[in-house]
C-alpha positions as CSV (number, residue, x, y, z in Angstrom):
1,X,-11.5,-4.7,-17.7
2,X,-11.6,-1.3,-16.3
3,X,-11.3,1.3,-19.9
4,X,-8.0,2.4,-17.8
5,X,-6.0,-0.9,-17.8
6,X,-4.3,-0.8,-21.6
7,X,-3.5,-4.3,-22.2
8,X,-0.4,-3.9,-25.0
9,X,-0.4,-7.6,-26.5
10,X,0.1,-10.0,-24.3
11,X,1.4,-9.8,-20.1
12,X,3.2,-8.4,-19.3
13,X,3.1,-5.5,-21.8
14,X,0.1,-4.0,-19.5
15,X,-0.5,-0.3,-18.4
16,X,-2.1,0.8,-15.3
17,X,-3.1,4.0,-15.1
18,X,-6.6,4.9,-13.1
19,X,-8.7,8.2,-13.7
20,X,-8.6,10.0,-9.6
21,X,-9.8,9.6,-7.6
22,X,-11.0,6.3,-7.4
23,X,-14.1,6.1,-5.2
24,X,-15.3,3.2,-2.6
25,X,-18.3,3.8,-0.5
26,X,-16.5,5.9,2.4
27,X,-13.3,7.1,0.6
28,X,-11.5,8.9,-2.0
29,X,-8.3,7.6,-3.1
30,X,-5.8,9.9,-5.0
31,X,-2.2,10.6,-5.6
32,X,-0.3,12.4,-2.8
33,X,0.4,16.2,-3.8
34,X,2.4,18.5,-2.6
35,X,-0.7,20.2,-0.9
36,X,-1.1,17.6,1.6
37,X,1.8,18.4,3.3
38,X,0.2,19.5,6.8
39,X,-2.1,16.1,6.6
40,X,1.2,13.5,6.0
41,X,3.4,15.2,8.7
42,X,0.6,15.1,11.0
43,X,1.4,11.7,11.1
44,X,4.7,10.7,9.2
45,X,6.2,12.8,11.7
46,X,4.8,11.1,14.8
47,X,7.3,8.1,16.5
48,X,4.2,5.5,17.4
49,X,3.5,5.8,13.5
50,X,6.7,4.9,11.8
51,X,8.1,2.4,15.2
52,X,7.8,-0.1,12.9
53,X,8.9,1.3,9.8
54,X,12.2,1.6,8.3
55,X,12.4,5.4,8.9
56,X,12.2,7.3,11.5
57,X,9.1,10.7,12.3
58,X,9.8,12.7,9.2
59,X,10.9,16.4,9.5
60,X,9.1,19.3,7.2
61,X,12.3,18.8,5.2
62,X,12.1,15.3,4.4
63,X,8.8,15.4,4.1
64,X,8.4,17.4,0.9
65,X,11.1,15.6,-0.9
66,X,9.2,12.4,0.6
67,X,5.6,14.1,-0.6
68,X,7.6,14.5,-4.3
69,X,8.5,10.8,-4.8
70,X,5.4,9.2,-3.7
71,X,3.1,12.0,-5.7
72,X,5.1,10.9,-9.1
73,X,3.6,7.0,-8.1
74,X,0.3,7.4,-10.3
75,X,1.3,4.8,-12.9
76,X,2.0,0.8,-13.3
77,X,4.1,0.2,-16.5
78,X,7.1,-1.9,-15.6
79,X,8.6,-3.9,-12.6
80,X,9.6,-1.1,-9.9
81,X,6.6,0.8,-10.6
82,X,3.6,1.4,-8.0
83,X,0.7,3.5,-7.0
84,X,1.0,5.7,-4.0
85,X,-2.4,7.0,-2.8
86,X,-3.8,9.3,-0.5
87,X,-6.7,8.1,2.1
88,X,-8.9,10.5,1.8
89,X,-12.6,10.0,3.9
90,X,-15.5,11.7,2.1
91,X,-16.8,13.0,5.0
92,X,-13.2,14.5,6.1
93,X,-11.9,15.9,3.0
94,X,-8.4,15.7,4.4
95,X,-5.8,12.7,3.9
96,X,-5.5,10.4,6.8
97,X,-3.2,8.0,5.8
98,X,-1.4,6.6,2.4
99,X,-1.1,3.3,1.2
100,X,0.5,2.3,-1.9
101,X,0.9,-1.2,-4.1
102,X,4.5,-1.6,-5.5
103,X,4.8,-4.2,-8.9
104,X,7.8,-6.4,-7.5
105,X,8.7,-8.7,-10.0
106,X,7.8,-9.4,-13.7
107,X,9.0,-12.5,-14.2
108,X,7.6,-14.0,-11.0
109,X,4.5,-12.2,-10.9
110,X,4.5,-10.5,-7.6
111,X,3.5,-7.8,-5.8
112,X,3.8,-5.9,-2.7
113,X,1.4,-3.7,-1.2
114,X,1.4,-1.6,2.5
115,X,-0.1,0.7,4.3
116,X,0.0,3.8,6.9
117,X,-2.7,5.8,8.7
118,X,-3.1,7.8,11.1
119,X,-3.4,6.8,14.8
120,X,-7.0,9.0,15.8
121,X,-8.6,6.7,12.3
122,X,-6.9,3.8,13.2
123,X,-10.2,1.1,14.0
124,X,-12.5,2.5,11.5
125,X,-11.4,0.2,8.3
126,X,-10.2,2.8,6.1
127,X,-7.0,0.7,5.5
128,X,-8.8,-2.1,4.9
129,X,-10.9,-0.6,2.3
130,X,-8.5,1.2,1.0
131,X,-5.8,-1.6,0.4
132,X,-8.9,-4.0,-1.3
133,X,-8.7,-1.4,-3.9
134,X,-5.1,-2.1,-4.2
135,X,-5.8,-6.4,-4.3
136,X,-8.3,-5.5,-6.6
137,X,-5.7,-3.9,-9.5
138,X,-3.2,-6.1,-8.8
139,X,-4.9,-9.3,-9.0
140,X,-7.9,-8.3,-11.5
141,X,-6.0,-5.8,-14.0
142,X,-2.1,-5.9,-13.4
143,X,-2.4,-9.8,-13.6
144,X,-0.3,-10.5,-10.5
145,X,0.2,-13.8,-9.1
146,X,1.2,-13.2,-5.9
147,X,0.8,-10.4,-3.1
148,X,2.6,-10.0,0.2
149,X,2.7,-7.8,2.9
150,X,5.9,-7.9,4.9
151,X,5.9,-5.9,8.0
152,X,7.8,-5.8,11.8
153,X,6.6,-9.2,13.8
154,X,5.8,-7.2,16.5
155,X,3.3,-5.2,14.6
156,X,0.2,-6.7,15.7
157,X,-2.6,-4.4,14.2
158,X,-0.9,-4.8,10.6
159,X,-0.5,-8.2,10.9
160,X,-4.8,-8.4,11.7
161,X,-5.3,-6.3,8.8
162,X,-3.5,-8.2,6.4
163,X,-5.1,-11.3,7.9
164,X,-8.5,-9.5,7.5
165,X,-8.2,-8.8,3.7
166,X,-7.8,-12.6,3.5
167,X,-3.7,-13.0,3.3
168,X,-1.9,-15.7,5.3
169,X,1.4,-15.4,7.3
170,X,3.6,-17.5,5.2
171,X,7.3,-16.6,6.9
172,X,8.6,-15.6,9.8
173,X,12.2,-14.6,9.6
174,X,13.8,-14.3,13.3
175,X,16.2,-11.3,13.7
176,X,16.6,-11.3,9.9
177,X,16.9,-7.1,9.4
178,X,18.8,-4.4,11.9
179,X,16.4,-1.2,11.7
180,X,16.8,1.6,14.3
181,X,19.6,0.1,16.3
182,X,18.4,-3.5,16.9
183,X,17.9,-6.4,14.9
184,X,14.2,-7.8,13.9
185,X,12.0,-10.4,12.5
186,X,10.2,-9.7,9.7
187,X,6.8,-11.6,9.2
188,X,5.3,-11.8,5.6
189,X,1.8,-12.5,4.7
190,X,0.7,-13.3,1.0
191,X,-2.2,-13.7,-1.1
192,X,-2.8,-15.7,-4.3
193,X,-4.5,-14.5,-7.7
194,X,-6.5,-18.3,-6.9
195,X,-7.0,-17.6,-3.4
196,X,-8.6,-13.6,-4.4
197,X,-10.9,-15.2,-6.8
198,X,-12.3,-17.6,-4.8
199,X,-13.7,-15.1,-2.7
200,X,-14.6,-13.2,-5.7
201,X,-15.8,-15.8,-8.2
């Protein structure tokens, strides 16, 4: 176990709590600040970015108060809690998307992670890399059971990526939510804690 996952007696009395940035071989991945502000709205604020999200392009406005919540996400300690981190490519030194891993439910286990990025590093497996991190800590130090992805149907480049880090589409919920006007499906992919370490044994 990593010297910054705290185990406090048994599950789930666990803390998460990683030294930043934590490194993979292309990226750097950090908490959000408020100095990223021009590198988020560069593409939080564009409409192709967020079609499929719940909100709409974020003003300069929103934005900071946006940049305040997720930049307060550097801790897991209790159901509710999650990491939100900053993409940041070594060779860029600028953030180029977020991605964060949310702790769901205690009782159950379960976790939730997601992703955003912008559209010109879009292709280049930055999310990918950056959201095995996120597997990683849930399944290997948080002790989750369960990890899904839930995202727009019609979202066909999340839908590969979650497929690519190994998750499954498990539901598909026709015209279950009304987001921006019209009603949706919802399609939700999942992974085990069994499944993960099979791969990783």
């Amino acid at each position: 176990m990593p010297s910054w996952a705290r185990y406090q007696g048994i599950y789930p009395g666990v803390v998460i709590r990683p030294p930043f940035p934590i490194e993979t071989p292309r990226l750097l991945l950090r908490p959000l600040v408020a100095g990223d502000h021009a590198d988020v709205f560069a593409y939080r604020s564009r409409a192709d970015v967020v079609r499929y999200l719940y909100e709409g392009p974020s003003t300069e406005v929103e934005l900071t108060a946006e940049l305040a919540r997720k930049s307060a996400k550097v801790s897991i300690e209790r159901e509710g809690d999650g990491l939100c981190l900053a993409v940041v490519p070594r060779e860029l030194g600028r953030v180029v998307g977020d991605v964060v891993l949310s702790w769901t439910s205690e009782a159950h286990r379960q976790g939730e992670i997601g992703f955003v990025l912008h559209p010109d590093y879009q292709g280049l497996g930055y999310a990918r890399e950056a959201s095995w991190v996120l597997l990683q800590i849930g399944f290997e130090e948080l002790g989750l059971h369960r990890i899904v992805g839930r995202l727009d149907a019609r979202n066909a480049a999340s839908a590969g990526l979650l497929q690519r880090l190994g998750m499954r589409r498990e539901a598909h919920f026709v015209e279950n939510e009304y987001v921006k006007g019209e009603w949706t499906d919802e399609a939700v992919f999942a992974l085990l804690a069994s499944e993960w370490r099979e791969v990783h044994a």
